[in-house]
C-alpha positions as CSV (number, residue, x, y, z in Angstrom):
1,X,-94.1,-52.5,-53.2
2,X,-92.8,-49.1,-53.1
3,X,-88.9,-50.7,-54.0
4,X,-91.0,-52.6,-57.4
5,X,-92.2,-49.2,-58.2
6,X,-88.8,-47.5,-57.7
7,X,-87.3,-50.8,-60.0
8,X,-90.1,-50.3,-62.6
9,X,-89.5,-46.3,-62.8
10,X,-86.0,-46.8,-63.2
11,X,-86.1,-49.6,-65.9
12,X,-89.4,-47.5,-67.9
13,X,-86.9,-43.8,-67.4
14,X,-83.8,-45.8,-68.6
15,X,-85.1,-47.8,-71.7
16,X,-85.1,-44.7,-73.7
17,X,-81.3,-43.8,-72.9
18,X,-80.9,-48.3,-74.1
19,X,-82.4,-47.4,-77.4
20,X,-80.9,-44.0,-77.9
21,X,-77.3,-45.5,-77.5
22,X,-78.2,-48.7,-79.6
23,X,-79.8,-46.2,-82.2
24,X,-76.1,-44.2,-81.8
25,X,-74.2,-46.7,-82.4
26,X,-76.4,-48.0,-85.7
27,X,-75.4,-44.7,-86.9
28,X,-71.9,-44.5,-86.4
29,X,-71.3,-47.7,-88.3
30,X,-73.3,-46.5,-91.3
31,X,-71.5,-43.4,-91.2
32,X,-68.2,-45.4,-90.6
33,X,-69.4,-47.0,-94.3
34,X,-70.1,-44.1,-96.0
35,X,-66.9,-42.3,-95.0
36,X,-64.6,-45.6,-95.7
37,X,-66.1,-45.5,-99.1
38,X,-65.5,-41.9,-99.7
39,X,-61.8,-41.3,-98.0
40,X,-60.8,-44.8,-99.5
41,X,-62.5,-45.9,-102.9
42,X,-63.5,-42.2,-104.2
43,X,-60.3,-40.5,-103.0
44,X,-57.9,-43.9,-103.6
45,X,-55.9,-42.4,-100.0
46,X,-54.1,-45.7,-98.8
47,X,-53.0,-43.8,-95.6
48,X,-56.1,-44.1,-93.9
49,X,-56.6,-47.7,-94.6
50,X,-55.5,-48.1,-91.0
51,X,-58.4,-45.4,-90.1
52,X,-60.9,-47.7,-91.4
53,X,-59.9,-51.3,-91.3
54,X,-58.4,-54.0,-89.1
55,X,-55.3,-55.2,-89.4
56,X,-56.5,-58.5,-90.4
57,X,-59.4,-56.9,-92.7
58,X,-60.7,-58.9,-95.6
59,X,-62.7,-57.3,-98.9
60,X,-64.9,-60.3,-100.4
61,X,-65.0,-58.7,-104.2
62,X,-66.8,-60.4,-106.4
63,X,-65.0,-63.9,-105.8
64,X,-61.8,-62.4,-105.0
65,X,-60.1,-61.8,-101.5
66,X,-58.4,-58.7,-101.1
67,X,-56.5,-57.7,-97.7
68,X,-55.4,-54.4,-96.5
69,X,-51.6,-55.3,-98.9
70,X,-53.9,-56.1,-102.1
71,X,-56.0,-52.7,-101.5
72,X,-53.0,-50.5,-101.0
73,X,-51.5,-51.8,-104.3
74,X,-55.1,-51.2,-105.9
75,X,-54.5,-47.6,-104.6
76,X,-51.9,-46.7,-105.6
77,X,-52.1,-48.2,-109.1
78,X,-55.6,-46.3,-109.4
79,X,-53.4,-43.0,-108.0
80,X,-51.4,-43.0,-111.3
81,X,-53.7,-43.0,-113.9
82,X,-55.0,-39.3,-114.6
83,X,-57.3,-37.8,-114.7
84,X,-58.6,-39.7,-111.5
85,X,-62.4,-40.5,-111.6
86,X,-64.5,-39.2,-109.2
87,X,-66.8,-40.8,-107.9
88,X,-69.7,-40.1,-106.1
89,X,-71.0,-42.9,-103.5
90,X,-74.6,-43.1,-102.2
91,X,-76.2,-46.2,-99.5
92,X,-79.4,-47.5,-99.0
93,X,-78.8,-49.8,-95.4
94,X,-81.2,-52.6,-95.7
95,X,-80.2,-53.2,-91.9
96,X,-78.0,-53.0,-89.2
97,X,-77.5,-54.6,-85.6
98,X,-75.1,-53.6,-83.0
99,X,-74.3,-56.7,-80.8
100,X,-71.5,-55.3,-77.7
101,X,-67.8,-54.7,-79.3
102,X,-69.5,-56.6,-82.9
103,X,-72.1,-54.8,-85.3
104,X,-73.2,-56.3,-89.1
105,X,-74.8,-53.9,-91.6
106,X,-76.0,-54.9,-94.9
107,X,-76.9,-52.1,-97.6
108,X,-76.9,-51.4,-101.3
109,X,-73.9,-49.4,-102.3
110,X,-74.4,-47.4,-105.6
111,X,-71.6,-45.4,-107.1
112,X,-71.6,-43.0,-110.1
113,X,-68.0,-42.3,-111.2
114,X,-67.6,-39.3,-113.8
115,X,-64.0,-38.2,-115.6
116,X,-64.4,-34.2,-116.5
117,X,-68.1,-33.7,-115.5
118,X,-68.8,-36.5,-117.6
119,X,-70.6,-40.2,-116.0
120,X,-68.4,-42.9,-117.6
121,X,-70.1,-45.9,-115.0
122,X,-72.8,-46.2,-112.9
123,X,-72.5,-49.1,-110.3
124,X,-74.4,-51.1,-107.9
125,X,-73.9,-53.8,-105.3
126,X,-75.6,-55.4,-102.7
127,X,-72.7,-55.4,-99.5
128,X,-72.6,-56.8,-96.6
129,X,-69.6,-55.2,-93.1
130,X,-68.7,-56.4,-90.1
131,X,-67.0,-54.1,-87.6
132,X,-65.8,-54.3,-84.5
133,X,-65.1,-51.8,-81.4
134,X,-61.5,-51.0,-80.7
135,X,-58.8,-48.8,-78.7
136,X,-59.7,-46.7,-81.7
137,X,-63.3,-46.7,-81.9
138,X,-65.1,-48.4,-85.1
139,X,-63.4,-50.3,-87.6
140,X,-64.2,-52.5,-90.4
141,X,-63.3,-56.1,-90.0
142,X,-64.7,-58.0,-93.2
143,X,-66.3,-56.3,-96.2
144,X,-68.6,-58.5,-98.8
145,X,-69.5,-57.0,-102.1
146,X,-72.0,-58.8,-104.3
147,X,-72.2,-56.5,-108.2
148,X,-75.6,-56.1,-109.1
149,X,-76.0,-56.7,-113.0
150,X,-78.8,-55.5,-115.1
């Protein structure tokens, strides 16, 4: 009896420390979004591709299939037209589950992009990640982007 009580003790005092962790790791990869987002599609920085993605990433863009290559070149094309846009990204995460090495996160992206102060576009998509747990830490795996249209 007294070993049940012992088991149950350390199973109640150890269930918080589960959660906490799980609830951790929900919010590093909706941070890992939100920072993707803003070092690599607000700031166009193809050198941290590899900060963010997998080697064999793939971007799901509205019917189109970009990898890592196709991103860079999207980069760096976007690099050269001045002034660059800024723009400004904000999530709303609809959910997210952390699974071992494997986590999915779906959320609504919104972006406002502005040249000189001024809005030019305001965007929304409903996005789904996958990312998995390397050497590195967190990366993204597979992105799928879904525009919203009015």
């Amino acid at each position: 009896m007294k070993k049940l009580l012992i088991l149950g003790l350390f199973i109640f005092l150890g269930s918080p420390s589960f959660s906490q962790t799980q609830q951790e790791e929900i919010e590093i990869i909706e941070v890992l979004i939100q920072e993707s987002f803003d070092s690599l599609f607000s700031a166009f920085n193809s050198e941290k591709i590899e900060n963010y993605y997998t080697e064999d990433f793939l971007l799901l863009e509205d019917g189109e299939v970009w990898n890592n290559k196709i991103i860079k070149e999207y980069f760096d094309n976007a690099i050269k037209k001045q002034p660059i846009p800024t723009r400004v990204n904000k999530f709303e995460f609809i959910e997210t589950k952390v699974d071992g090495d494997m986590a999915w996160t779906a959320y609504h992206n919104y972006a406002k992009i502005s040249r000189d102060g001024e809005v030019i576009r305001e965007v929304h998509w409903l996005e789904s990640a996958v990312a998995v747990k390397t050497a590195a830490g967190w990366k993204l795996k597979m992105l799928h982007s879904t525009p919203i249209r009015d």
